[in-house]
C-alpha positions as CSV (number, residue, x, y, z in Angstrom):
1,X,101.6,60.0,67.4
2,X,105.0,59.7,68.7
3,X,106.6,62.4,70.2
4,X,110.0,63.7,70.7
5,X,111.7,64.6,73.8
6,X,111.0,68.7,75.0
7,X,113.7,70.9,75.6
8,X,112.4,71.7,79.1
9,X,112.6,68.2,80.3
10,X,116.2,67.4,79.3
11,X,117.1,71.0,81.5
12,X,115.2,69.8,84.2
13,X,117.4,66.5,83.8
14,X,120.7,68.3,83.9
15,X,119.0,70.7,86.7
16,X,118.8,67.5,89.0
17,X,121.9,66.2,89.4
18,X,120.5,62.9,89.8
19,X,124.2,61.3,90.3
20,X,127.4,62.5,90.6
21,X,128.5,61.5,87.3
22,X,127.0,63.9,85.6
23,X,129.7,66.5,86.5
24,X,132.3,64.3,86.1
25,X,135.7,66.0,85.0
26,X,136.3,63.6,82.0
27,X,134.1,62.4,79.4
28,X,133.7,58.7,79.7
29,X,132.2,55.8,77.2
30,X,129.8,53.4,78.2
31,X,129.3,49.9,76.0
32,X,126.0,49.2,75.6
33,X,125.5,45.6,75.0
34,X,121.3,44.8,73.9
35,X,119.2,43.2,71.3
36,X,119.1,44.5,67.4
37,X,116.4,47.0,66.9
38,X,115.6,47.4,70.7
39,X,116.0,50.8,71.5
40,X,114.3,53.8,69.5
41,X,116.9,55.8,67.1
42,X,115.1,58.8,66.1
43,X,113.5,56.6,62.5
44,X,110.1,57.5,61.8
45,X,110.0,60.5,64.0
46,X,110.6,58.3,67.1
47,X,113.2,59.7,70.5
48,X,116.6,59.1,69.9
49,X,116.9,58.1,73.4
50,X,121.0,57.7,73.1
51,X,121.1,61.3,71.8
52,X,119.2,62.4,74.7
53,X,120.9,60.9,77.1
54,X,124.4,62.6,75.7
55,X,122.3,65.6,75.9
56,X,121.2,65.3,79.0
57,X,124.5,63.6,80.6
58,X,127.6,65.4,78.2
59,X,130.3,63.9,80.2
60,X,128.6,60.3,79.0
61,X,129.3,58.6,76.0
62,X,127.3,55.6,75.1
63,X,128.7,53.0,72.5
64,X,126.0,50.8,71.4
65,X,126.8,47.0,70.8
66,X,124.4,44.3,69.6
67,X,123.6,40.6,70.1
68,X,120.5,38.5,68.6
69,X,120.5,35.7,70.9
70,X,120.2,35.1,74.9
71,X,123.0,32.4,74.2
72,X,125.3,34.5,72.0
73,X,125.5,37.5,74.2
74,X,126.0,34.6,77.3
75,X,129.2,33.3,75.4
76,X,130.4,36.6,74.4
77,X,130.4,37.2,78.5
78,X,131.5,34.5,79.6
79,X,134.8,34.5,77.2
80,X,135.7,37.7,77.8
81,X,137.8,40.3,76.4
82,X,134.7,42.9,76.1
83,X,134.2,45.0,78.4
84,X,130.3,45.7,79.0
85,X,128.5,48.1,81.2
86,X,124.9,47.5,80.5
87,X,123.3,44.5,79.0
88,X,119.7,43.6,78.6
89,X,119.0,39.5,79.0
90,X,115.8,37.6,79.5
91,X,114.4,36.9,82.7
92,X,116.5,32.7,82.3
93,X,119.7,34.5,81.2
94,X,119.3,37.3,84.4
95,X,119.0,33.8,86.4
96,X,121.9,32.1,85.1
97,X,124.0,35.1,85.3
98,X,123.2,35.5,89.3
99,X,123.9,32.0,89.7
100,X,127.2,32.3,88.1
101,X,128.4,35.6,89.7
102,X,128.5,37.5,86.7
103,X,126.3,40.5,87.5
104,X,127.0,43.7,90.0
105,X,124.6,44.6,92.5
106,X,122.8,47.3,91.9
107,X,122.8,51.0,93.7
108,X,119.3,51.8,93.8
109,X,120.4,55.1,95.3
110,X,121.4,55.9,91.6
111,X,118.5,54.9,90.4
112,X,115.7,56.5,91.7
113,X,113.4,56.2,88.5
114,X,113.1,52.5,90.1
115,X,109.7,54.1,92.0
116,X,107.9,54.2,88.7
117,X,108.5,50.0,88.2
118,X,105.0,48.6,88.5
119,X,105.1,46.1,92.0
120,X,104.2,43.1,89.7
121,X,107.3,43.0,87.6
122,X,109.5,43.3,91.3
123,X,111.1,40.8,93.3
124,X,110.4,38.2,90.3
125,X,111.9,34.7,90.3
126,X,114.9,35.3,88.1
127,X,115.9,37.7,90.7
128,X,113.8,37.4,93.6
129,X,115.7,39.7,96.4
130,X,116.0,42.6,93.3
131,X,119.5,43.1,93.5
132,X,120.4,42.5,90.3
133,X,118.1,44.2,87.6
134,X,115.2,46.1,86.7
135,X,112.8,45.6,84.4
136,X,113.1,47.2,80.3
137,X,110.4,45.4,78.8
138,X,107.9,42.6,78.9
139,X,106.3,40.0,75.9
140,X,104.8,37.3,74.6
141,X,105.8,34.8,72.1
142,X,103.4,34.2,69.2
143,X,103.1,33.4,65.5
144,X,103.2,35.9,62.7
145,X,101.7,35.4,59.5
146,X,100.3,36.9,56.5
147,X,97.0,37.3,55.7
148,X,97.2,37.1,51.9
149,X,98.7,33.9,51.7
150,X,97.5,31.6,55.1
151,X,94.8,30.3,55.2
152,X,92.8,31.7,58.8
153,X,91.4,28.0,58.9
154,X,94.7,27.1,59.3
155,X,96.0,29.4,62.3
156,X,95.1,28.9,66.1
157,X,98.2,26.6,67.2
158,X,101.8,25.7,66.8
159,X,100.7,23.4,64.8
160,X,100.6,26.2,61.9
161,X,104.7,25.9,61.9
162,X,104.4,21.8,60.7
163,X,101.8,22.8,58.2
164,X,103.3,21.1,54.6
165,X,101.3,23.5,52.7
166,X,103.3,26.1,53.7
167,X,106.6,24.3,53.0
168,X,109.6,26.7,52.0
169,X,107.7,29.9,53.4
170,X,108.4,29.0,57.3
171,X,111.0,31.2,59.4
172,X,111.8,29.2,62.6
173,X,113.9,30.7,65.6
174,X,117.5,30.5,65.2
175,X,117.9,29.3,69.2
176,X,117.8,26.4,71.1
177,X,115.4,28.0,73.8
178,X,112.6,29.5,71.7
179,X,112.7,26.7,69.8
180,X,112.7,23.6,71.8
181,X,110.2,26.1,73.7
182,X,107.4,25.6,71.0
183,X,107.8,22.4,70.2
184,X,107.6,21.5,73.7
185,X,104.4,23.4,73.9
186,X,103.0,21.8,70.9
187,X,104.0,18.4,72.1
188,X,102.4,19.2,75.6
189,X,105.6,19.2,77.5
190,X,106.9,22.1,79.9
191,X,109.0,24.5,78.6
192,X,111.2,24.3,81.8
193,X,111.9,20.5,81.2
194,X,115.4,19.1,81.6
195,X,113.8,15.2,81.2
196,X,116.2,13.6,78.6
197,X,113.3,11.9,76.9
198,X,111.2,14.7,75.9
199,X,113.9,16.7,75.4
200,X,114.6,14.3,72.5
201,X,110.8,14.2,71.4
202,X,111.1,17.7,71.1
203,X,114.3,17.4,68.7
204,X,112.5,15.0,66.8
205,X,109.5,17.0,66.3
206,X,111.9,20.1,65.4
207,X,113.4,17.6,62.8
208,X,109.9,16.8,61.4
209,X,109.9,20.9,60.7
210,X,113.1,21.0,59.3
211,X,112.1,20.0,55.7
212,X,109.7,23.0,55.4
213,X,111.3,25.6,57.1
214,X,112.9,28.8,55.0
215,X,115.4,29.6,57.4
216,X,116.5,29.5,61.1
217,X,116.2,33.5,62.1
218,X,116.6,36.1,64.5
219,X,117.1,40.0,63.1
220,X,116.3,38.8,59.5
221,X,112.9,38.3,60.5
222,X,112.3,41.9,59.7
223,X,112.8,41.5,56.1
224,X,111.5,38.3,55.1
225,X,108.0,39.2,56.7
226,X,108.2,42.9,56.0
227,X,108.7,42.0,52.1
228,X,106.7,38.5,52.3
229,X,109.4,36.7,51.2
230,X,108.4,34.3,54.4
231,X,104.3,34.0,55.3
232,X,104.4,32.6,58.5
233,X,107.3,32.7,61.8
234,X,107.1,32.6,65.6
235,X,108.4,36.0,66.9
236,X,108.1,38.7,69.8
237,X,104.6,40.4,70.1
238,X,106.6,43.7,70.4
239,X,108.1,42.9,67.1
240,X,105.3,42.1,65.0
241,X,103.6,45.4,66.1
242,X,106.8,47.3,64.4
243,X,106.6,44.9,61.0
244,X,102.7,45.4,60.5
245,X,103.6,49.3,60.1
246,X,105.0,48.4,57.5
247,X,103.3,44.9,56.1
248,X,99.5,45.8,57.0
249,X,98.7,42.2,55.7
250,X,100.4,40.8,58.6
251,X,98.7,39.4,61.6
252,X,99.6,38.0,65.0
253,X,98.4,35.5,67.5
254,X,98.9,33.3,70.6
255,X,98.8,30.3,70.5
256,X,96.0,28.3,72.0
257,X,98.3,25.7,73.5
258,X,100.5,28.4,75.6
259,X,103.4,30.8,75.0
260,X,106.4,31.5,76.3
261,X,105.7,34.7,78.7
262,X,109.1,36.8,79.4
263,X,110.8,40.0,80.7
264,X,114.3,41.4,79.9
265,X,115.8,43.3,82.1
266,X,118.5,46.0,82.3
267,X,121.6,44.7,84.3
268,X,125.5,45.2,85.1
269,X,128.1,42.8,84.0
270,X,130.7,42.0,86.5
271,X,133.5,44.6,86.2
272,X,131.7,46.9,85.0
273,X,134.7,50.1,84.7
274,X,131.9,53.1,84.7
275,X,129.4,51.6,87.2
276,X,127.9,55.1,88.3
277,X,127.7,56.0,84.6
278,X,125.9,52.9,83.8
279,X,123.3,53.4,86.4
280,X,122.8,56.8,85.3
281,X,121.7,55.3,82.1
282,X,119.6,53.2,83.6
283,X,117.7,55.3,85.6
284,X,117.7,57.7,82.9
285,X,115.9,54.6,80.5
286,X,113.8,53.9,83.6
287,X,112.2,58.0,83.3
288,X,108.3,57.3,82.4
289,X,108.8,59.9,79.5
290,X,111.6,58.1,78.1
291,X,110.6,54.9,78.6
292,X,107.1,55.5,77.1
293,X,108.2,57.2,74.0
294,X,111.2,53.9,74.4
295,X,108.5,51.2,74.2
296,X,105.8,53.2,71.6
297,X,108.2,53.2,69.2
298,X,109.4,49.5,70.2
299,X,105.8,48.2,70.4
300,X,106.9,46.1,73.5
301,X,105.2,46.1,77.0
302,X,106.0,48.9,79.4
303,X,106.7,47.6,83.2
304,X,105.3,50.8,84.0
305,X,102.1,52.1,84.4
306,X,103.6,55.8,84.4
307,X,105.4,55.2,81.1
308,X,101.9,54.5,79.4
309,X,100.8,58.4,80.1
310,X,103.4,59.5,77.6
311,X,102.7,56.8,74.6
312,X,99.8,56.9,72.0
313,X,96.2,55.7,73.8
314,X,95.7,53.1,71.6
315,X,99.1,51.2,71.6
316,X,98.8,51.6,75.5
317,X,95.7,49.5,75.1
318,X,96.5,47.6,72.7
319,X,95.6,43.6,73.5
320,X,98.1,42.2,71.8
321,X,100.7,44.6,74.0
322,X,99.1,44.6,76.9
323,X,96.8,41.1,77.2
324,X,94.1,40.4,79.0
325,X,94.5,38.0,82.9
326,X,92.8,35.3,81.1
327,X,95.1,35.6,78.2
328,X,98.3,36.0,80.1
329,X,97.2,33.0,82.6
330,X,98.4,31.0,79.3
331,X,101.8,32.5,79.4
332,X,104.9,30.2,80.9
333,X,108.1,32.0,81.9
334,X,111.5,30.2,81.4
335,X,113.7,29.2,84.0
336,X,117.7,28.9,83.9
337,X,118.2,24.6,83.2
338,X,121.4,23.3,85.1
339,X,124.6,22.9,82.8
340,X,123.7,19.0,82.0
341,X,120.1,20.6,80.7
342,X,121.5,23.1,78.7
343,X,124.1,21.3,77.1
344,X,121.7,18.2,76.4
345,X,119.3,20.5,74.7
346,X,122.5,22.1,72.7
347,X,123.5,19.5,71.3
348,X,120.1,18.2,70.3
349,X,119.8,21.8,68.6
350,X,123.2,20.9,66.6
351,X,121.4,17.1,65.8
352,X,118.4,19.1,64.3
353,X,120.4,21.9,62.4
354,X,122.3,19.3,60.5
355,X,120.1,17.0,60.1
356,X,119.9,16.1,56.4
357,X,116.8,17.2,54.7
358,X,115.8,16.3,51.1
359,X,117.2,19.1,49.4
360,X,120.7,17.9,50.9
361,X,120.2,14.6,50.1
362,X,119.7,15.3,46.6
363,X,122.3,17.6,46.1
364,X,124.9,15.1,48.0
365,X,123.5,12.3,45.6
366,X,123.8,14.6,42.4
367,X,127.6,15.6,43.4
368,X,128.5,12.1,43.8
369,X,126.9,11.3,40.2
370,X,129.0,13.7,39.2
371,X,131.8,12.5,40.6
372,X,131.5,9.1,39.3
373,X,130.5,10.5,35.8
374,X,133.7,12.4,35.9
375,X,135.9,9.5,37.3
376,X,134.4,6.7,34.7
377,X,135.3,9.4,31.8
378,X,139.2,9.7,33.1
379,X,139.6,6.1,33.4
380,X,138.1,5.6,29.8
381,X,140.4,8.7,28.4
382,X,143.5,7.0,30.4
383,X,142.9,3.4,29.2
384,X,142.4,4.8,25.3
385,X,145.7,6.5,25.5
386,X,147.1,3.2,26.8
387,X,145.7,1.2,24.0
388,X,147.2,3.5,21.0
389,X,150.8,3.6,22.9
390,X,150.5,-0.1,22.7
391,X,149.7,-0.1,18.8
392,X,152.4,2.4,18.0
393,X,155.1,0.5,19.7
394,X,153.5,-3.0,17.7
395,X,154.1,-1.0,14.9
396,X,157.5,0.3,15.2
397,X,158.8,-3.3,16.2
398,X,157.4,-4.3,12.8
C-alpha cells in the first residue's frame, strides 16, 4: 500500500538544515528537466514528492520540464537557450555528457543522502571516478504483450516483434538506440557496435519490421497498451509494472537472447544558476523514504537497499523489478558510440523511418491514378471546347 509522506519527517527535514539553501533570503526556481511519468505526483494515493520538497525546502521552487528520448533531451542541451538544473540521462548519455564537458561536478558535501547508494551502482563506467551523478533508478528492457490476444507459444524472444501475425498491433521504440539495440540483439550483434556493416544489417532487419509496426513510440505507450489498442511493444520493466495496474491482461518478459540493462542517473547541467538548490533536491530524492515511496509508485528499481524498507514487500521483491544474478548476467549496458557511430546509426534510423512500406506505396500509386484520371479528363474537356469553337466559326464563315 503506498504511503504518503508523515508530517514528522518533513519537520525533521526542515529541522536539519541539510544545506544552506534552505534559509535562503529569496525564493528561487529550479528547472527540472526528466522523463514523462517519472516522478510520483500524488495519482492514486502515491507522494507528491515535488510538493514535499516545497514543503520541506519553501525558499525552493521546482519547475518540472519533460523529454521522451535520451537524444531529444541531448539536442535540447546542447543548443541551448534553456536553462536546466537537474536532468536525469541514461548511464550512455551520463557518458557522453562527461566526455563533452557538459555536466558540473558534484558537491557531495550537499548531498549527504549519497550514504544510502548501494556500493554496486558506484563508481560505474559511465562515470567511473563519481563525480558527476548518482544513481535515480535502474531497469531492464523487455517486451510487453497482452495475454488475450498473443499467443504464449509465440513469446520468449525478439523475434515476437517480426511476428506477421501480429501485423498492425506492434508498437516499436521511437529511438535509434533502443531500437537498433534489439535488433542487434536479435541479430546476435553487440549493442555497443559501431561496425558499419552490422550497423546496416540492423537497419535492414528494422526495415523488415517496418511493415507491421503500429507506430514508433515513447509516452504513448501508456495508452495504446493500457486500452489494447496495440498487443505487443518493447518497453521499460518499470513501466510495464505501472500499465498492468491498469491492463491486468498484460504481461512482461526478457528476452532470451539478452536485454539492454541500464541506470539513469540524476546530474547537473553545465551552468547550472542554482547549483546548491539543485543538490538539495537531489539529496532530498536520494532520502530512502522518499526514494522508496519515489520508485513504488514508479515500479522501477531502487539503487538502494534502504529505500526498499519504505515500499510495499512484494514490489520490493518483485522478480521482474528486482531480477535474479542469473537473470541479470543476461543484461548488456550501453556505452556512449563516438560522433562517426552515432551519426552512422542516425541516419540509418532516418533510412528506416522513411522507408516506404506497402500502405505508402499504394497510397502514392492511388494519388497518381488520380492525378492522371484528373489530367486525361481536362485535356478531353479542353480539346471538346476546341472542337465546337472550330464549328461555330465554319459556320459563321458560311
Amino acid at each position: 500500500m503506498k504511503r504518503l509522506i508523515s508530517v514528522f519527517f518533513l519537520a525533521a527535514l526542515l529541522l536539519s538544515a541539510v544545506t544552506p539553501a534552505v534559509f535562503a533570503d529569496e525564493t528561487v526556481t529550479i528547472n527540472f528537466y526528466n522523463w514523462g511519468q517519472y516522478i510520483a505526483d500524488g495519482t492514486d494515493d502515491s507522494l507528491d514528492v515535488i510538493e514535499a520538497f516545497e514543503e520541506a525546502y519553501p525558499n525552493i521552487k521546482v519547475n518540472y520540464m519533460t523529454f521522451d528520448s535520451n537524444e531529444s533531451m541531448y539536442t535540447k542541451l546542447k543548443a541551448g537557450g534553456s536553462a536546466f538544473d537537474v536532468i536525469i540521462p541514461s548511464d550512455y548519455m551520463v557518458q557522453k555528457l562527461i566526455e563533452e564537458d557538459m555536466l558540473e561536478t558534484l558537491d557531495f558535501a550537499n548531498i549527504p543522502n549519497y550514504e544510502y547508494i548501494d556500493e554496486s551502482f558506484r563508481n560505474l563506467s559511465y562515470d567511473p571516478d563519481n563525480l558527476y551523478s548518482v544513481p535515480y533508478t535502474w531497469g531492464c528492457v523487455g517486451v510487453i504483450y497482452n495475454t488475450k490476444y498473443v499467443d504464449e507459444a509465440d513469446i520468449g524472444g525478439w523475434e515476437l516483434l517480426w511476428n506477421e501475425k501480429y501485423a498492425g498491433k506492434i508498437l516499436m521504440f521511437d529511438n535509434p538506440r533502443d531500437s537498433f539495440a534489439i535488433a542487434q540483439l536479435e541479430l546476435g550483434f553487440d549493442i555497443n557496435t559501431e561496425d558499419s556493416t552490422l550497423l546496416t544489417l540492423s537497419a535492414n532487419k528494422l526495415r523488415e519490421q517496418k511493415p507491421l509496426v503500429q507506430s514508433y513510440v515513447m509516452d504513448q505507450i501508456f495508452d495504446k497498451m493500457q486500452r489494447a489498442e496495440a498487443w505487443i511493444a518493447p518497453y521499460y520493466a518499470g513501466d510495464y509494472l505501472t500499465m498492468v495496474e491498469e491492463n491486468p491482461d498484460l504481461a512482461f518478459y526478457l528476452p532470451n537472447e539478452g536485454f539492454n540493462l541500464f541506470v539513469d542517473a540524476i546530474c547537473i547541467p553545465k551552468g547550472c544558476e542554482h547549483k546548491k538548490e539543485a543538490e538539495t533536491f537531489i539529496n532530498f530524492l536520494l532520502s530512502p523514504e522518499i526514494c522508496g515511496q519515489n520508485l513504488e509508485y514508479l515500479g522501477y528499481s531502487a539503487p538502494s537497499s534502504a529505500a526498499k524498507e519504505y515500499m510495499d514487500p512484494e514490489l520490493a521483491a518483485n522478480p521482474i523489478a528486482y531480477p535474479d544474478e542469473n537473470t541479470l548476467a543476461l543484461g548488456s549496458a550501453f556505452t556512449s558510440l563516438s560522433l562517426t557511430g552515432t551519426q552512422e546509426m542516425n541516419n540509418l534510423w532516418l533510412t528506416v523511418k522513411t522507408a516506404d512500406s506497402s500502405t505508402t506505396v499504394y497510397l502514392i500509386l492511388t494519388a497518381a491514378a488520380i492525378v492522371l484520371i484528373v489530367f486525361f479528363w481536362l485535356f478531353y474537356k479542353v480539346r471538346r471546347k476546341r472542337r465546337k469553337a472550330r464549328r461555330c466559326r465554319k459556320w459563321k464563315s458560311v
